[in-house]
C-alpha positions as CSV (number, residue, x, y, z in Angstrom):
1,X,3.3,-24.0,-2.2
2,X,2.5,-20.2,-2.7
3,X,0.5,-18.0,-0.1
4,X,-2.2,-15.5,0.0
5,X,-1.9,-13.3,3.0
6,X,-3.7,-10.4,4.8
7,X,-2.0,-8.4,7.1
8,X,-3.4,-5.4,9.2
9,X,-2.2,-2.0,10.4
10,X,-3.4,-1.2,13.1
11,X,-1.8,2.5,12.4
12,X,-4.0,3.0,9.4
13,X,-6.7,0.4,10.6
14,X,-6.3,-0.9,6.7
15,X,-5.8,-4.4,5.3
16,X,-3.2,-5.4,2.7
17,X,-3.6,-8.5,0.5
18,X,-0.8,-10.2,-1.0
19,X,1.2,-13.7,-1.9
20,X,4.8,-15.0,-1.5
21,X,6.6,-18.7,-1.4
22,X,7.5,-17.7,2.3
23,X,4.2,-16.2,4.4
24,X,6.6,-15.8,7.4
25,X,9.9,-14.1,5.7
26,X,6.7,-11.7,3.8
27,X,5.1,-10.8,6.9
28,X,9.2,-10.0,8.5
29,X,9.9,-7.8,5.4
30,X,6.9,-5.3,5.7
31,X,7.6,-4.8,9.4
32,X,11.0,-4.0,8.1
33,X,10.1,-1.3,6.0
34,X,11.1,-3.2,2.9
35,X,8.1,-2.6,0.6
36,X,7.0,0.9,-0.4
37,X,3.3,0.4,-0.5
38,X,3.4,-0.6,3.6
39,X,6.4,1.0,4.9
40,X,4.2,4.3,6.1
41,X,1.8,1.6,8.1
42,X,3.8,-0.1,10.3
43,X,3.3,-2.2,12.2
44,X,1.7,-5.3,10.6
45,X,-0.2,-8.1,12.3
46,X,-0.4,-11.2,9.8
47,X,-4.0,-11.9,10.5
48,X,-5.1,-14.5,7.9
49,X,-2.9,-17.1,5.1
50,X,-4.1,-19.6,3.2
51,X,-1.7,-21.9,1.2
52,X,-2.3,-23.0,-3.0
53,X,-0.8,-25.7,-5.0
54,X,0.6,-23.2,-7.8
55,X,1.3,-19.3,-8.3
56,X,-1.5,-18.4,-10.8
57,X,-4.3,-20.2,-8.3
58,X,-2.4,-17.6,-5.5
59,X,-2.4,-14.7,-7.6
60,X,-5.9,-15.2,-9.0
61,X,-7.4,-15.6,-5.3
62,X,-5.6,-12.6,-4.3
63,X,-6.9,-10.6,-7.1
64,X,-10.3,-12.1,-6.1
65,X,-10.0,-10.7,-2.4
66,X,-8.7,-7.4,-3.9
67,X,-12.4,-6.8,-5.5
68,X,-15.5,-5.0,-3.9
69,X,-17.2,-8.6,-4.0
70,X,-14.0,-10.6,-3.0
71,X,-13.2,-7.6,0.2
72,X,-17.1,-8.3,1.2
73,X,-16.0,-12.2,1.3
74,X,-12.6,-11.4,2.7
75,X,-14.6,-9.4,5.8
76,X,-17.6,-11.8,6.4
77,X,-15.4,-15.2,6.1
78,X,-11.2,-14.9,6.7
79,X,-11.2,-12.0,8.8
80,X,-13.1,-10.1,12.0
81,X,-12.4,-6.7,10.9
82,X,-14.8,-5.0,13.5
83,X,-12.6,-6.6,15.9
84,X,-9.7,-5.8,14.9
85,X,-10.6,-2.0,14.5
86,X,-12.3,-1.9,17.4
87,X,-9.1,-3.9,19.3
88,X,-6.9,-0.4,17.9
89,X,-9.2,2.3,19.0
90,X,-9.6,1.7,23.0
């Protein structure tokens, strides 16, 4: 199974979208520092996964939830992201 993930920063109140064989090990490595796009952000909170029969069905929903239309989705349906920026600023 392959895995679509969100994770959240609550340093840059940002989401990041992405998919791995291993959601778990993923989620361990970007609080680790280990990949350059979300080393600065630190710490992650893996807020939403969703698990696909086959890489190219993970990596085209990811692309999807990458888009304007597919962030819109992504915000209304998978994650609270009022909550979750309002859960960082108090």
């Amino acid at each position: 199974m392959y895995y679509v993930y969100i994770l959240y920063s609550s340093k840059s109140r940002d989401f990041y979208y992405g998919y791995t064989l291993d959601v778990v090990k993923r989620a361990k490595e970007h609080n680790k520092g280990l990949s350059k796009a979300t080393k600065p952000y630190i710490p992650w909170k893996l807020v939403w996964y969703c698990a696909f029969e086959n890489k190219k069905l993970a990596k085209d929903f990811e692309r999807y939830i990458k888009t304007g239309s597919g962030k819109a989705f992504t915000y209304k349906r998978l994650v609270n992201s009022e909550v979750l920026k309002k859960d960082v600023s108090g």
